[in-house]
TORVEX-902323 format. One record per residue (C-alpha): x, y, z. Coordinates in steps of 0.001 Angstrom, whole numbers, plus 500000, padded with zeros to 6 digits. Example, Ala and Ser with C-alpha at 12.3 -4.5 7.8 and 13.67 -1.06 7.14 Angstrom:
<rs>
u:512300	v:495500	w:507800
u:513670	v:498940	w:507140
</rs>
This chain:
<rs>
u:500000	v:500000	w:500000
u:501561	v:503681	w:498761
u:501826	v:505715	w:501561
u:500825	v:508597	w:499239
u:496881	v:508677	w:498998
u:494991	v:510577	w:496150
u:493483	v:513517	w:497487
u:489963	v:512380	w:497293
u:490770	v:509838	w:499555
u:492638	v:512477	w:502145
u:488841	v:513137	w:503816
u:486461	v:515655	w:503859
u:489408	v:518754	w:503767
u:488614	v:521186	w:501149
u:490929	v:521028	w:497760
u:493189	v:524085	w:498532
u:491541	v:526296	w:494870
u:488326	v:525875	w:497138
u:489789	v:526953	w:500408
u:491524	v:529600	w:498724
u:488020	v:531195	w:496709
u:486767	v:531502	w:500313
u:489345	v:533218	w:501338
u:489423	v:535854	w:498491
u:485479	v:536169	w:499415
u:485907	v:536955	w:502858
u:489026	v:538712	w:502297
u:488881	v:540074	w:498994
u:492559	v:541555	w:499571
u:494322	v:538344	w:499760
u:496503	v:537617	w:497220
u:495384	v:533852	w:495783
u:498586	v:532653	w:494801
u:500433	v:533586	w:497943
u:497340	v:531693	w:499621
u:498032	v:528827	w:496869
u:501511	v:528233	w:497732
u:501094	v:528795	w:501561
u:498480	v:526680	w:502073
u:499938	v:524000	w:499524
u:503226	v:523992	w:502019
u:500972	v:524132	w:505194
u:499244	v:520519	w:503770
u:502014	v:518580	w:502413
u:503900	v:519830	w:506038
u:500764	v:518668	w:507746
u:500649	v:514898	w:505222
u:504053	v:514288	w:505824
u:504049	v:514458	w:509656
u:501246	v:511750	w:509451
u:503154	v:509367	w:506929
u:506246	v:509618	w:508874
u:503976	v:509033	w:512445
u:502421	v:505574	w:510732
u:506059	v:504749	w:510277
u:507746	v:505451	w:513519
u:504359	v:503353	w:515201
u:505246	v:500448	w:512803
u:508560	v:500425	w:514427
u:507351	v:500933	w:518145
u:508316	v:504151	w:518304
u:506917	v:507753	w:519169
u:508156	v:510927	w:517254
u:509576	v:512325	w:520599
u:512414	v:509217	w:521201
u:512924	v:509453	w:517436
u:513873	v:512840	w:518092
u:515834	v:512021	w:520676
u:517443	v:509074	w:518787
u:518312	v:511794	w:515895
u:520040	v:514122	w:518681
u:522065	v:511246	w:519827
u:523183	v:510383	w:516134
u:523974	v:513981	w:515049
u:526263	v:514070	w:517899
u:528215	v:511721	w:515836
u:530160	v:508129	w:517375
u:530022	v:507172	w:520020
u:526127	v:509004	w:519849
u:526345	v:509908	w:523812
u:525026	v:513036	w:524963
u:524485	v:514721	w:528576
u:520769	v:514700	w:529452
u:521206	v:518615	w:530119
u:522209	v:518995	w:526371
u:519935	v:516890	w:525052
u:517116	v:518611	w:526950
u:518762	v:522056	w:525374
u:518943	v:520530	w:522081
u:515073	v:519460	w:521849
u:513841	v:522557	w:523941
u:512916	v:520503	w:526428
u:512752	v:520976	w:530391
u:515240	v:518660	w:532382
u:512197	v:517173	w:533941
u:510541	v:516187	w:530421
u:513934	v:515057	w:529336
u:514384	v:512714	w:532105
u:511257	v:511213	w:531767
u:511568	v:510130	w:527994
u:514889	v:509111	w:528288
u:513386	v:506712	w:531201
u:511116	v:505433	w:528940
u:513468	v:505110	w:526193
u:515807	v:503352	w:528840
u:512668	v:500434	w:529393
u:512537	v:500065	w:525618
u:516168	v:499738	w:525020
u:516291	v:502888	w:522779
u:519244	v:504511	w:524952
u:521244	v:503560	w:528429
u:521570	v:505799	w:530941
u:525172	v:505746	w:532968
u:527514	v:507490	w:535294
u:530607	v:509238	w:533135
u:533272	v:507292	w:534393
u:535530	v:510662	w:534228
u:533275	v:512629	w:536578
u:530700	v:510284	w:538915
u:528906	v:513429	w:539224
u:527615	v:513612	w:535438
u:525206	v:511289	w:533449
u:525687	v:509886	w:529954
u:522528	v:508793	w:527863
u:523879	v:506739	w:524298
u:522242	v:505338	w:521600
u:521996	v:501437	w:521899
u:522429	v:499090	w:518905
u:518656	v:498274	w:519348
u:517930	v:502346	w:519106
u:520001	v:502877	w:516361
u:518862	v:500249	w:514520
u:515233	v:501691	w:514853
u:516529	v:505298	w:513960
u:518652	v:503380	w:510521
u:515378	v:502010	w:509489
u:512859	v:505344	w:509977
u:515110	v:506603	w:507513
u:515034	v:503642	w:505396
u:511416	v:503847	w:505280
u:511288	v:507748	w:504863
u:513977	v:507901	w:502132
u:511192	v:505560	w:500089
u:508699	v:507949	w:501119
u:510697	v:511144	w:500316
u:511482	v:509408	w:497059
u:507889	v:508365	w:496092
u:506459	v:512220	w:497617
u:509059	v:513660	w:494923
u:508608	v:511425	w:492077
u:507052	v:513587	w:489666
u:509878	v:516865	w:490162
u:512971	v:516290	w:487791
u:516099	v:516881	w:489447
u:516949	v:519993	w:488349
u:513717	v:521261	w:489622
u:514254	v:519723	w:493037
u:517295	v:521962	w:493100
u:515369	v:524953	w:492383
u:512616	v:524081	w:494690
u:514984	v:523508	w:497611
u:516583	v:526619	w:496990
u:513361	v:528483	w:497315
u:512386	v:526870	w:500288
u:515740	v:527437	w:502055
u:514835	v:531280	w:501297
u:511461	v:530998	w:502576
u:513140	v:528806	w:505561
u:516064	v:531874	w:506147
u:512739	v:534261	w:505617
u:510875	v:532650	w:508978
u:514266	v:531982	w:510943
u:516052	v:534944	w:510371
u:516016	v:537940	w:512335
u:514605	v:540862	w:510550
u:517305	v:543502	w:509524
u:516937	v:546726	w:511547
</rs>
């Protein structure tokens, strides 16, 4: 079964042209192709965080430990981070940190140990088990990814990505003063 599902089948959500004439009638201002692209963007966003949820549930786990397993492997080898940093790193409070990574300790997604160096400090690494579950979400997502961006050639994927990463820099970047 194709993770990708034909819009008639997405439910009762208006197609975005339709969404978009109600807009311009109760805000005859609005520009229709800014509304177009916007809430194109704000669907597919919206679509893809639901694929990739059916995918982390197939493999048993929740989108906050994959997170967690992604901070651990962007660390790089030996994928061990402080629970303070990791907690800083997901904008999380120390006391929502510690109670994932307990979880994630039962499930055998991370371990949880004193830092030999200083007995004082604790150490939360990726275990073969949670690695292997973070290897394979991105298995499955590359075959998503690939299948979502079947029908843009490769030189338009280029172009597209470069627009985004403006519209990205647009949101993220402080405004000039």
């Amino acid at each position: 079964m194709s993770a990708l599902r034909p819009a008639q089948e997405a439910g009762s959500e208006l197609a975005i042209a339709e969404q978009v004439a109600i807009y311009q009638r109760e805000f005859p201002t609005v520009d229709p192709q800014v509304e177009t692209i916007v809430s194109t963007l704000s669907r597919v966003s919206r679509r893809m965080a639901v694929a990739y949820g059916r995918q982390l549930t197939v493999l048993g786990i929740t989108s906050a430990e994959w997170e967690v397993l992604k901070a651990l492997v962007v660390s790089g080898s030996p994928y061990r981070l402080g629970p303070g940093e990791l907690a800083k790193r997901l904008g999380l409070t120390p006391a929502a940190m510690t109670h994932r990574i307990d979880r994630m300790v039962a499930e055998d997604l991370v371990t949880r140990e004193r830092d030999e160096a200083n007995r004082v400090r604790v150490i939360i690494e990726l275990t073969e088990n949670g690695r292997d579950k973070w290897l394979e979400s991105m298995r499955m997502a590359a075959v998503f990814e690939e299948e979502l961006l079947q029908d843009i050639a490769g030189s338009e994927r280029t172009e597209l990505s470069a627009m985004l990463g403006r519209m990205l820099r647009r949101i993220e970047e402080p405004p000039a003063p």
